[in-house]
C-alpha positions in Angstrom: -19.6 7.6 12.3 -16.8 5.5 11.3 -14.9 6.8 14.1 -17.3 6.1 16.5 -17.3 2.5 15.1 -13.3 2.6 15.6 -13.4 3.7 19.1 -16.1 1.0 20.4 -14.0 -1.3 18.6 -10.9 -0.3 20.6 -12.8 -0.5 24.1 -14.0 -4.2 23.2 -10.9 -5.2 22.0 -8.6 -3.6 24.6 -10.9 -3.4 27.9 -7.9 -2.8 30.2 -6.9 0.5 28.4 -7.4 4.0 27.9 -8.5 5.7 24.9 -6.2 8.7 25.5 -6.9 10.1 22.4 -8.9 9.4 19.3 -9.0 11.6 16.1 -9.7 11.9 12.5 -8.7 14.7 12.1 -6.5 16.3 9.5 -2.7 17.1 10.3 -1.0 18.3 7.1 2.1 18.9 8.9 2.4 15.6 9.9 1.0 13.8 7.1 -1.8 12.5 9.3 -4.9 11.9 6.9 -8.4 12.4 7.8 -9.9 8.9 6.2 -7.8 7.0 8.7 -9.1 7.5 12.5 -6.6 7.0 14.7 -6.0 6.7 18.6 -4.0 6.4 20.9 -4.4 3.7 23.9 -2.2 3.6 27.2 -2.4 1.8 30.6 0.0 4.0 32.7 3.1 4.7 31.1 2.6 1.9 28.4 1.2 3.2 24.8 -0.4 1.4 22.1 -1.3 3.4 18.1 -3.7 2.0 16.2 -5.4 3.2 13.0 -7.9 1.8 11.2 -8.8 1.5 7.2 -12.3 2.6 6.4 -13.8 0.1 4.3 -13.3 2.2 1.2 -11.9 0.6 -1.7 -7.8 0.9 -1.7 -8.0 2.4 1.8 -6.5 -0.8 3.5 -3.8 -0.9 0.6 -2.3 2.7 2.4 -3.3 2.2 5.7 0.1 0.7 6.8 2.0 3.7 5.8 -0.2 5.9 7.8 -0.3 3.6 10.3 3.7 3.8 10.5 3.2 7.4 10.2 0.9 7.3 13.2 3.1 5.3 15.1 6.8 7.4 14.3 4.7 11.0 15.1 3.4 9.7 18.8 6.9 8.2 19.4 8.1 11.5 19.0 5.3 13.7 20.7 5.0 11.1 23.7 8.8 9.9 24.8 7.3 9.0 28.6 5.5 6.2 26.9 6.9 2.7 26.5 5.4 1.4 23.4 4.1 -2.2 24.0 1.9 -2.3 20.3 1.2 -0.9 17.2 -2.4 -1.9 15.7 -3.6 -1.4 11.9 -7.6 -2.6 11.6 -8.2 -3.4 8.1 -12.0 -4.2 7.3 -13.0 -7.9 6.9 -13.1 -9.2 3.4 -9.6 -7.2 2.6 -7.5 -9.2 -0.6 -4.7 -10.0 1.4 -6.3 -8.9 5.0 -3.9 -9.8 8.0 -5.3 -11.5 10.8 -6.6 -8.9 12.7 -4.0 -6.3 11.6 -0.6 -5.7 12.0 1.8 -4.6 14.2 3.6 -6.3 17.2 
């Protein structure tokens, strides 16, 4: 549900791109936890990651590290890409909440 949530978020948010790939899913290998959906946006060869922090207490508090964790595995996994963004959605109401997230 949360996911679902995530991903209709993304298309407001980013009308011009492609939700190439969006998951919650867990990846042990890769460290890539299930309680922070993740996706993967591109418009051509451009890429954008972005995970968001359910609104579970201390979730925001990890959610840059698997955020950067997100970011460093599709790096790896999608070299064609030119990585214009990097986006970590932390629920309103956060102690200490950036903006709208982080990343550049």
């Amino acid at each position: 549900m949360f996911r679902e949530q995530f991903r209709r978020s993304l298309s407001r948010q980013f009308p011009e791109w492609q939700i190439a790939e969006l998951s919650s899913e867990a990846n042990l290998e890769e460290s890539l936890s299930p309680a922070y959906p993740r996706a993967l946006l591109t418009s051509g060869a451009k890429g954008i990651a972005a995970l968001a922090a359910p609104p579970e207490p201390g979730a925001a508090a990890a959610s840059l590290t698997f955020a950067l964790i997100w970011l460093d595995y599709l790096r790896r996994r999608e070299r064609r890409l030119a990585w214009r963004a990097w986006r970590c959605f932390i629920p309103s109401g956060t102690p200490g909440r950036l903006a709208s997230g982080c990343g550049s």
